[in-house]
LUMVO-855887 format. One record per residue: residue number from 1; y, z, x of N, C-alpha, C in turn. Coordinates in steps of 0.2 Angstrom, whole numbers, plus 5000, padded with zeros to 4 digits. Layout:
<atoms>
<atom><k>NUM</k><n_v>Y</n_v><n_w>Z</n_w><n_u>X</n_u><ca_v>Y</ca_v><ca_w>Z</ca_w><ca_u>X</ca_u><c_v>Y</c_v><c_w>Z</c_w><c_u>X</c_u></atom>
...
</atoms>
This chain:
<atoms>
<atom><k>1</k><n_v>5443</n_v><n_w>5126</n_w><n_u>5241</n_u><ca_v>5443</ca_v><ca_w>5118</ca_w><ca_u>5241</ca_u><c_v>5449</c_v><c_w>5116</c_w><c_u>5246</c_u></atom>
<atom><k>2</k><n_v>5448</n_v><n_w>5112</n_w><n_u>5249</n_u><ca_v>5452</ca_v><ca_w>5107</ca_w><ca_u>5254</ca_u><c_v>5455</c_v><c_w>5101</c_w><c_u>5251</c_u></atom>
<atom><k>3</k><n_v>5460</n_v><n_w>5100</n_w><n_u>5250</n_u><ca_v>5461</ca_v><ca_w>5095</ca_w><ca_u>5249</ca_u><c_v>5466</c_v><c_w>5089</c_w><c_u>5255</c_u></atom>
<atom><k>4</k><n_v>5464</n_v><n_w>5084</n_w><n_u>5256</n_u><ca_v>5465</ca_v><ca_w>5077</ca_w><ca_u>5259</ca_u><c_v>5471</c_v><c_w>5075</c_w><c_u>5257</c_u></atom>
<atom><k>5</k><n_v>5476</n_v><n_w>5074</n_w><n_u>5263</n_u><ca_v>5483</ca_v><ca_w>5071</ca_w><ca_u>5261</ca_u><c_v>5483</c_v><c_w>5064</c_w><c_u>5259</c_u></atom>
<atom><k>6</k><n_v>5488</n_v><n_w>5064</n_w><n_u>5255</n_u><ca_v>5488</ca_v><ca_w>5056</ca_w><ca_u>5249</ca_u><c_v>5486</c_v><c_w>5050</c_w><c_u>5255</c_u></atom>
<atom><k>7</k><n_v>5490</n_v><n_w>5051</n_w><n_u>5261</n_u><ca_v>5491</ca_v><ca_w>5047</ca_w><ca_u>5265</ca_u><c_v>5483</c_v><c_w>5043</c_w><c_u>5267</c_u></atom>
<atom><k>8</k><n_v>5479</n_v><n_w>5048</n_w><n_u>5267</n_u><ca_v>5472</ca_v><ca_w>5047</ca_w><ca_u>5271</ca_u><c_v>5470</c_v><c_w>5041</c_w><c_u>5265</c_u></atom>
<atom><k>9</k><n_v>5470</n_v><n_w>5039</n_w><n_u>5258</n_u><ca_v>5469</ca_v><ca_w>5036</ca_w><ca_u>5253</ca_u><c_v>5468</c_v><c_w>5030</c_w><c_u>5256</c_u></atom>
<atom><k>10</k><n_v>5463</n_v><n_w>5025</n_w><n_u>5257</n_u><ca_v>5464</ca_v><ca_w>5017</ca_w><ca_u>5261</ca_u><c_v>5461</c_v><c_w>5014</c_w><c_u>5253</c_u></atom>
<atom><k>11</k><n_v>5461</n_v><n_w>5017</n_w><n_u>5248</n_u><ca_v>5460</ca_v><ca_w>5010</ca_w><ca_u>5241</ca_u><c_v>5458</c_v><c_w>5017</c_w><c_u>5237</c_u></atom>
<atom><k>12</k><n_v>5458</n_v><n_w>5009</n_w><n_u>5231</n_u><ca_v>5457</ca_v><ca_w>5011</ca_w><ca_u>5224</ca_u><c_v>5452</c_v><c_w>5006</c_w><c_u>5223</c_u></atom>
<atom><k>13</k><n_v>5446</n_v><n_w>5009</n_w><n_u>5216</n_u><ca_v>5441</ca_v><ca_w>5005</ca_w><ca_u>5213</ca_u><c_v>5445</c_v><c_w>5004</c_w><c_u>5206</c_u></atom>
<atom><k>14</k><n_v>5444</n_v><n_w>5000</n_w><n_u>5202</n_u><ca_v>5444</ca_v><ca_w>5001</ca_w><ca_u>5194</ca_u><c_v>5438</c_v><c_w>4997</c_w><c_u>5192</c_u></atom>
<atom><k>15</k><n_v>5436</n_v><n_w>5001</n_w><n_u>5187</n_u><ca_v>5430</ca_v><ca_w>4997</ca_w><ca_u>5183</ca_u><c_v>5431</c_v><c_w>4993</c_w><c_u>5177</c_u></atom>
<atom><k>16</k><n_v>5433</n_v><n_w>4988</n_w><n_u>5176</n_u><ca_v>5432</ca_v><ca_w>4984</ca_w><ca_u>5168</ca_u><c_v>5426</c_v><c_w>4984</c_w><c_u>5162</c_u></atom>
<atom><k>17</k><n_v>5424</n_v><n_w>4990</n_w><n_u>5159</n_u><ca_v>5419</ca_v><ca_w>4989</ca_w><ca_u>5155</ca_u><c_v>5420</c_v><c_w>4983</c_w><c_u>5149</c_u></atom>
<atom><k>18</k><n_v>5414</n_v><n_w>4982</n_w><n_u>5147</n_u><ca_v>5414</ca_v><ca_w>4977</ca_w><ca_u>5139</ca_u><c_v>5407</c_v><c_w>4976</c_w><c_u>5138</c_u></atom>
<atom><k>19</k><n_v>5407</n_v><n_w>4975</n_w><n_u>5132</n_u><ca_v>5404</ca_v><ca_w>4972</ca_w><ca_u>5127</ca_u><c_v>5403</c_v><c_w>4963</c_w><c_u>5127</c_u></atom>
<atom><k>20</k><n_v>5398</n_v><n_w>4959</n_w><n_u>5121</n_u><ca_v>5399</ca_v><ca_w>4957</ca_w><ca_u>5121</ca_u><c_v>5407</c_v><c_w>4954</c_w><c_u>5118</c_u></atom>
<atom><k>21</k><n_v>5408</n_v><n_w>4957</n_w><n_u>5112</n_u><ca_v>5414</ca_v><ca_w>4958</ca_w><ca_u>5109</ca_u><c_v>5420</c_v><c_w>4957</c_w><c_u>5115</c_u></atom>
<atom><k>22</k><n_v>5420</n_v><n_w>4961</n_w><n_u>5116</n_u><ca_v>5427</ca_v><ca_w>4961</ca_w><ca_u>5122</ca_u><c_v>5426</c_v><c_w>4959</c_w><c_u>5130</c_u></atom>
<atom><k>23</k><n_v>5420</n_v><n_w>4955</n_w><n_u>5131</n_u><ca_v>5422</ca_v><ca_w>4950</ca_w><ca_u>5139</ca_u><c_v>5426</c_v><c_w>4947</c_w><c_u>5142</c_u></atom>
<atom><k>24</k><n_v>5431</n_v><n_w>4942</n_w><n_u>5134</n_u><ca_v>5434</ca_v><ca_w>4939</ca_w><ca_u>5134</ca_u><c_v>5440</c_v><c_w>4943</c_w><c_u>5136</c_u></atom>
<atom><k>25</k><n_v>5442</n_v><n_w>4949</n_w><n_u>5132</n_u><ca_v>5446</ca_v><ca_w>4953</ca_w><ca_u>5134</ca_u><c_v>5446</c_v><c_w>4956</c_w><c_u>5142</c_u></atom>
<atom><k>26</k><n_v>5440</n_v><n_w>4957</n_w><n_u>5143</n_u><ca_v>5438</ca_v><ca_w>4958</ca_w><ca_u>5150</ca_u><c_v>5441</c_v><c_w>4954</c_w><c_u>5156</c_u></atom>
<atom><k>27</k><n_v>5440</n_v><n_w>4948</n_w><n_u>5154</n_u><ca_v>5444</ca_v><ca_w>4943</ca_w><ca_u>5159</ca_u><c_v>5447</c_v><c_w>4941</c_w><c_u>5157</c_u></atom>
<atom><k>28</k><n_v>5453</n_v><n_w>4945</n_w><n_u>5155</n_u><ca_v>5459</ca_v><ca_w>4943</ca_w><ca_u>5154</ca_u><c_v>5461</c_v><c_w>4946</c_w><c_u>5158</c_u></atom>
<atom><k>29</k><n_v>5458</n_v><n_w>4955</n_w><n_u>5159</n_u><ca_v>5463</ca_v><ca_w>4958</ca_w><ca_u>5161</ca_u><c_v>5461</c_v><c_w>4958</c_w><c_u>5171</c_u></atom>
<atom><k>30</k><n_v>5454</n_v><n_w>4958</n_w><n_u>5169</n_u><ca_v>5452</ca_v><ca_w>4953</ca_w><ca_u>5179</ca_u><c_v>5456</c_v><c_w>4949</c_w><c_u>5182</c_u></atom>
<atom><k>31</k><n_v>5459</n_v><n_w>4943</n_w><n_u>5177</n_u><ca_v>5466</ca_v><ca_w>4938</ca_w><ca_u>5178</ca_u><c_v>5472</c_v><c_w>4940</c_w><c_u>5178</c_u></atom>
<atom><k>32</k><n_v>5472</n_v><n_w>4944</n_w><n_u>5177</n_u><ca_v>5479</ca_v><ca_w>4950</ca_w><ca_u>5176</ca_u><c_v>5480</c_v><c_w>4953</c_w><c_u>5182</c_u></atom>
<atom><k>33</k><n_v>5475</n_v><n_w>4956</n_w><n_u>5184</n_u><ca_v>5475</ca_v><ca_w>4960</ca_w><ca_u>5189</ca_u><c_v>5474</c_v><c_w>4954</c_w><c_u>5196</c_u></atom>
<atom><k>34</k><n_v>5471</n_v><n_w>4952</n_w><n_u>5195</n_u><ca_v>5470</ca_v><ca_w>4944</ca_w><ca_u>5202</ca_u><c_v>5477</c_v><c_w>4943</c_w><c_u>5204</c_u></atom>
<atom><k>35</k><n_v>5482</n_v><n_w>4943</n_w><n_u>5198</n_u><ca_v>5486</ca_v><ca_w>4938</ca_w><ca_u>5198</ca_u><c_v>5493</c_v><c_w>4942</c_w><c_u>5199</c_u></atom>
<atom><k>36</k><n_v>5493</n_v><n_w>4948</n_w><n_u>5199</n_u><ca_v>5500</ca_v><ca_w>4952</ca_w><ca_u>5201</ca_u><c_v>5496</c_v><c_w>4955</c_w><c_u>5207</c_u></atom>
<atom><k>37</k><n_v>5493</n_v><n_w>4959</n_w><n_u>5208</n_u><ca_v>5490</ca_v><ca_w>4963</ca_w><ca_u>5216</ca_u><c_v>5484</c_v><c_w>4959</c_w><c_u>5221</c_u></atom>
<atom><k>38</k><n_v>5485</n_v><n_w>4962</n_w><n_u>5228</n_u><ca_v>5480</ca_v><ca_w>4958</ca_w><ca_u>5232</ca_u><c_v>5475</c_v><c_w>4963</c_w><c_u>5230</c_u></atom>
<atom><k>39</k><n_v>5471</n_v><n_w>4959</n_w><n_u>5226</n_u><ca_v>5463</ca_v><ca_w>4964</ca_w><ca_u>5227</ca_u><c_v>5459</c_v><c_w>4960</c_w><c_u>5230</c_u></atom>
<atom><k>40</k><n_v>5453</n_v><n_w>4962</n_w><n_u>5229</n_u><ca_v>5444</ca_v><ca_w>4963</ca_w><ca_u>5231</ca_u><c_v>5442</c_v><c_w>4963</c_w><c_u>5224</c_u></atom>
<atom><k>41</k><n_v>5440</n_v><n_w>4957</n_w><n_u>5223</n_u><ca_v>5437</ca_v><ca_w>4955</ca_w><ca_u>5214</ca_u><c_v>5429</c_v><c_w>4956</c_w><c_u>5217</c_u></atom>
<atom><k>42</k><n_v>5427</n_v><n_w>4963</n_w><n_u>5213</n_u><ca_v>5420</ca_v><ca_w>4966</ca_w><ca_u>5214</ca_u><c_v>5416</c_v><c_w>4960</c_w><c_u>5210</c_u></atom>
<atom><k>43</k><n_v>5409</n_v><n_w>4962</n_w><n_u>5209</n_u><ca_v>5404</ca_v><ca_w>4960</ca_w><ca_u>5206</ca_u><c_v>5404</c_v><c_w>4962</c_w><c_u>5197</c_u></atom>
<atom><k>44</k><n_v>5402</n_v><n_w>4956</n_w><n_u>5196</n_u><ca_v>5403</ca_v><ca_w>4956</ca_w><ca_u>5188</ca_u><c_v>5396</c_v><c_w>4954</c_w><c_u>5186</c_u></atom>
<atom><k>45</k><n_v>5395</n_v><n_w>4962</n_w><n_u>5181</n_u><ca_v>5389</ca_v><ca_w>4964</ca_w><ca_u>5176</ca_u><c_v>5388</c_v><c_w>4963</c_w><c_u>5169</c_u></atom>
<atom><k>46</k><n_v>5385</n_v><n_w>4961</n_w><n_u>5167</n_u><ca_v>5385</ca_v><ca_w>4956</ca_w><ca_u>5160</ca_u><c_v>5379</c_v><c_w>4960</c_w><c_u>5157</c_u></atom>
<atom><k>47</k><n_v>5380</n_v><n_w>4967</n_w><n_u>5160</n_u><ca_v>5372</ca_v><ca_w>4971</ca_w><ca_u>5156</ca_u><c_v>5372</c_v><c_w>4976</c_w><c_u>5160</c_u></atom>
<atom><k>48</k><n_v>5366</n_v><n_w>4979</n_w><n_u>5160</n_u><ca_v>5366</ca_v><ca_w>4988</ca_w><ca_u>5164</ca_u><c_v>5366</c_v><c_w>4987</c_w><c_u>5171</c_u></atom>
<atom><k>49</k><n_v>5367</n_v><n_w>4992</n_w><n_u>5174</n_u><ca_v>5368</ca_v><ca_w>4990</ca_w><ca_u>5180</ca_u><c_v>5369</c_v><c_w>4998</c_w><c_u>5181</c_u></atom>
<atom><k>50</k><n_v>5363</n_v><n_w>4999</n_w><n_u>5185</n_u><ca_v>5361</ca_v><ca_w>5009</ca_w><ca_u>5187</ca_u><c_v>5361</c_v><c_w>5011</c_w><c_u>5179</c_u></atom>
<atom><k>51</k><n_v>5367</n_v><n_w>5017</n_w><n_u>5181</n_u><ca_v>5369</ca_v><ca_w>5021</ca_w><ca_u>5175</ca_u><c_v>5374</c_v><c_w>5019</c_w><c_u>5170</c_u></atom>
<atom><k>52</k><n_v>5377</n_v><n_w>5014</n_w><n_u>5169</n_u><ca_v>5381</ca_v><ca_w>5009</ca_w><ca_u>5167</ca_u><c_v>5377</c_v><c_w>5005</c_w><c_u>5161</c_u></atom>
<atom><k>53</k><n_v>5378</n_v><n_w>5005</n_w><n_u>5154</n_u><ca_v>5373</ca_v><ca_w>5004</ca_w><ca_u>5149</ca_u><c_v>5378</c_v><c_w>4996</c_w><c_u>5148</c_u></atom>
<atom><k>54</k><n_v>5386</n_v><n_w>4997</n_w><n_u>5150</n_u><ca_v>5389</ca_v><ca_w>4992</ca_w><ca_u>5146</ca_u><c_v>5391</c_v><c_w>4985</c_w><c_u>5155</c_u></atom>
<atom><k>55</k><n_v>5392</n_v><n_w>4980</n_w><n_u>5150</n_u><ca_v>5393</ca_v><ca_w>4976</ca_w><ca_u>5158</ca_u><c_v>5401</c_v><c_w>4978</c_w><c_u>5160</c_u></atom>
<atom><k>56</k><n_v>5403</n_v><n_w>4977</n_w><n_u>5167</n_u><ca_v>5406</ca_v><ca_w>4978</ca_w><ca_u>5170</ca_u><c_v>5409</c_v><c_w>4974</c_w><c_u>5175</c_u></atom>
<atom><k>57</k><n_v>5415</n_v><n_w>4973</n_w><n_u>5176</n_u><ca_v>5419</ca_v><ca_w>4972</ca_w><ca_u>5182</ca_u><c_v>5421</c_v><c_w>4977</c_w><c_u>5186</c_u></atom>
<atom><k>58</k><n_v>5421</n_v><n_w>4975</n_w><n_u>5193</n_u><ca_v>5424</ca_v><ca_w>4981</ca_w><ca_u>5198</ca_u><c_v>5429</c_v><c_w>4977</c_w><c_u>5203</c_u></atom>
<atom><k>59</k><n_v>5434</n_v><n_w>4979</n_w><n_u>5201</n_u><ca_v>5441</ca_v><ca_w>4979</ca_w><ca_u>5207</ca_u><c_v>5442</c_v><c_w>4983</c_w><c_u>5210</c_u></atom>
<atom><k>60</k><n_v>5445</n_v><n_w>4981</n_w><n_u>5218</n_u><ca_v>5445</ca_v><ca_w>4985</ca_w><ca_u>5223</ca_u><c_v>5453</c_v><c_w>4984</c_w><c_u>5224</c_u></atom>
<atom><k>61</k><n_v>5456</n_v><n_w>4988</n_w><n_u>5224</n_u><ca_v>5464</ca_v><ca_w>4988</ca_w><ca_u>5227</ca_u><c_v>5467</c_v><c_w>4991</c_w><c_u>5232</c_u></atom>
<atom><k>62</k><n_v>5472</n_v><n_w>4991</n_w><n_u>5235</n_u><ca_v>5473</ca_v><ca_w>4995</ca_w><ca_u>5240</ca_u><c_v>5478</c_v><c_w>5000</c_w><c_u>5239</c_u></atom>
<atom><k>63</k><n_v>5479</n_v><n_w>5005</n_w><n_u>5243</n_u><ca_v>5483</ca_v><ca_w>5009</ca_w><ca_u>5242</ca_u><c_v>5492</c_v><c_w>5010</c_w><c_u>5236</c_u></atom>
<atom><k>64</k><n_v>5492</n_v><n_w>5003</n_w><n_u>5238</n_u><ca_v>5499</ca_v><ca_w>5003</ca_w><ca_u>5237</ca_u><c_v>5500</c_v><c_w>5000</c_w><c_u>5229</c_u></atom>
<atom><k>65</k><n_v>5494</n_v><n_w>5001</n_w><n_u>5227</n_u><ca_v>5491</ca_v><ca_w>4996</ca_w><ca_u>5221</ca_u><c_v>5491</c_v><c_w>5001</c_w><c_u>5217</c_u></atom>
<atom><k>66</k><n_v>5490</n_v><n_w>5008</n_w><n_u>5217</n_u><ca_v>5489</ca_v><ca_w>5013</ca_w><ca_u>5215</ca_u><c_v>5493</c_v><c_w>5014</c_w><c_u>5205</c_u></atom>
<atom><k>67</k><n_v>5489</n_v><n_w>5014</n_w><n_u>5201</n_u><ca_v>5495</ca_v><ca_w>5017</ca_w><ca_u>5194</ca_u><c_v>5502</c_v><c_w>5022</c_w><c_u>5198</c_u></atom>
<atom><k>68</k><n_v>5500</n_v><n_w>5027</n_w><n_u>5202</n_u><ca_v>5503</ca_v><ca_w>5033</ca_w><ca_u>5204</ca_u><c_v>5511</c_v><c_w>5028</c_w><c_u>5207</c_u></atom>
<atom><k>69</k><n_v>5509</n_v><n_w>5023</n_w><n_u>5213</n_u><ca_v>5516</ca_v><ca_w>5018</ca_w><ca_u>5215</ca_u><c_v>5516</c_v><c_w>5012</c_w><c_u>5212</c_u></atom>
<atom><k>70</k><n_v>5516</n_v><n_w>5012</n_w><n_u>5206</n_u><ca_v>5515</ca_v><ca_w>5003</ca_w><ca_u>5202</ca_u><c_v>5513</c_v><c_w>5006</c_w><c_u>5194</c_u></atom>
<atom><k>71</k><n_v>5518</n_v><n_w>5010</n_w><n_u>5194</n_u><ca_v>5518</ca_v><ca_w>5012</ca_w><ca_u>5185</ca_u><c_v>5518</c_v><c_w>5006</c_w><c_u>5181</c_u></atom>
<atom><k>72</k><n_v>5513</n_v><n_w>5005</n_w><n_u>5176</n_u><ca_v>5513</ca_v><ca_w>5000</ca_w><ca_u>5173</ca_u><c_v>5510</c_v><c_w>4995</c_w><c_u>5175</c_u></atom>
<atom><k>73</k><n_v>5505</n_v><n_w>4996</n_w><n_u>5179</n_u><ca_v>5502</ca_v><ca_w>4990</ca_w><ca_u>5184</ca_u><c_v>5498</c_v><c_w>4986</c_w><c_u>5179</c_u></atom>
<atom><k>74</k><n_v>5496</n_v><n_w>4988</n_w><n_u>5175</n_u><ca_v>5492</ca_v><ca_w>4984</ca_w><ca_u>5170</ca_u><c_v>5496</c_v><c_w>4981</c_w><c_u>5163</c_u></atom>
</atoms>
């Protein structure tokens, strides 16, 4: 196996699952995230989507966005 220097990295996805129980908690942390890093606010699923049985947010962030340099990003 090969592996790719960290540097080649140009972003990060995260996905927010939920319920309908926890949507509200969903978009808090969507708000959270908007609102301390530059992201790319993905498309927001409210039900299946592919392989995906729960609804979903997707954020797009950039390298420097990373858990790994931003401990405690959320």
């Amino acid at each position: 196996m090969t592996f790719k220097t960290i540097e080649r990295i140009t972003g990060y996805h995260a996905h927010i699952y939920f319920d309908a129980d926890s949507e509200a908690d969903a978009q808090a942390v969507r708000d959270t995230i908007d609102a301390r890093f530059e992201v790319t606010l993905g498309r927001w699923h409210r039900g299946r989507s592919g392989r995906i049985r729960a609804g979903c947010i997707r954020c797009y962030l950039r390298p420097n966005c990373s858990p790994v340099s931003s401990p405690g990003w959320l």
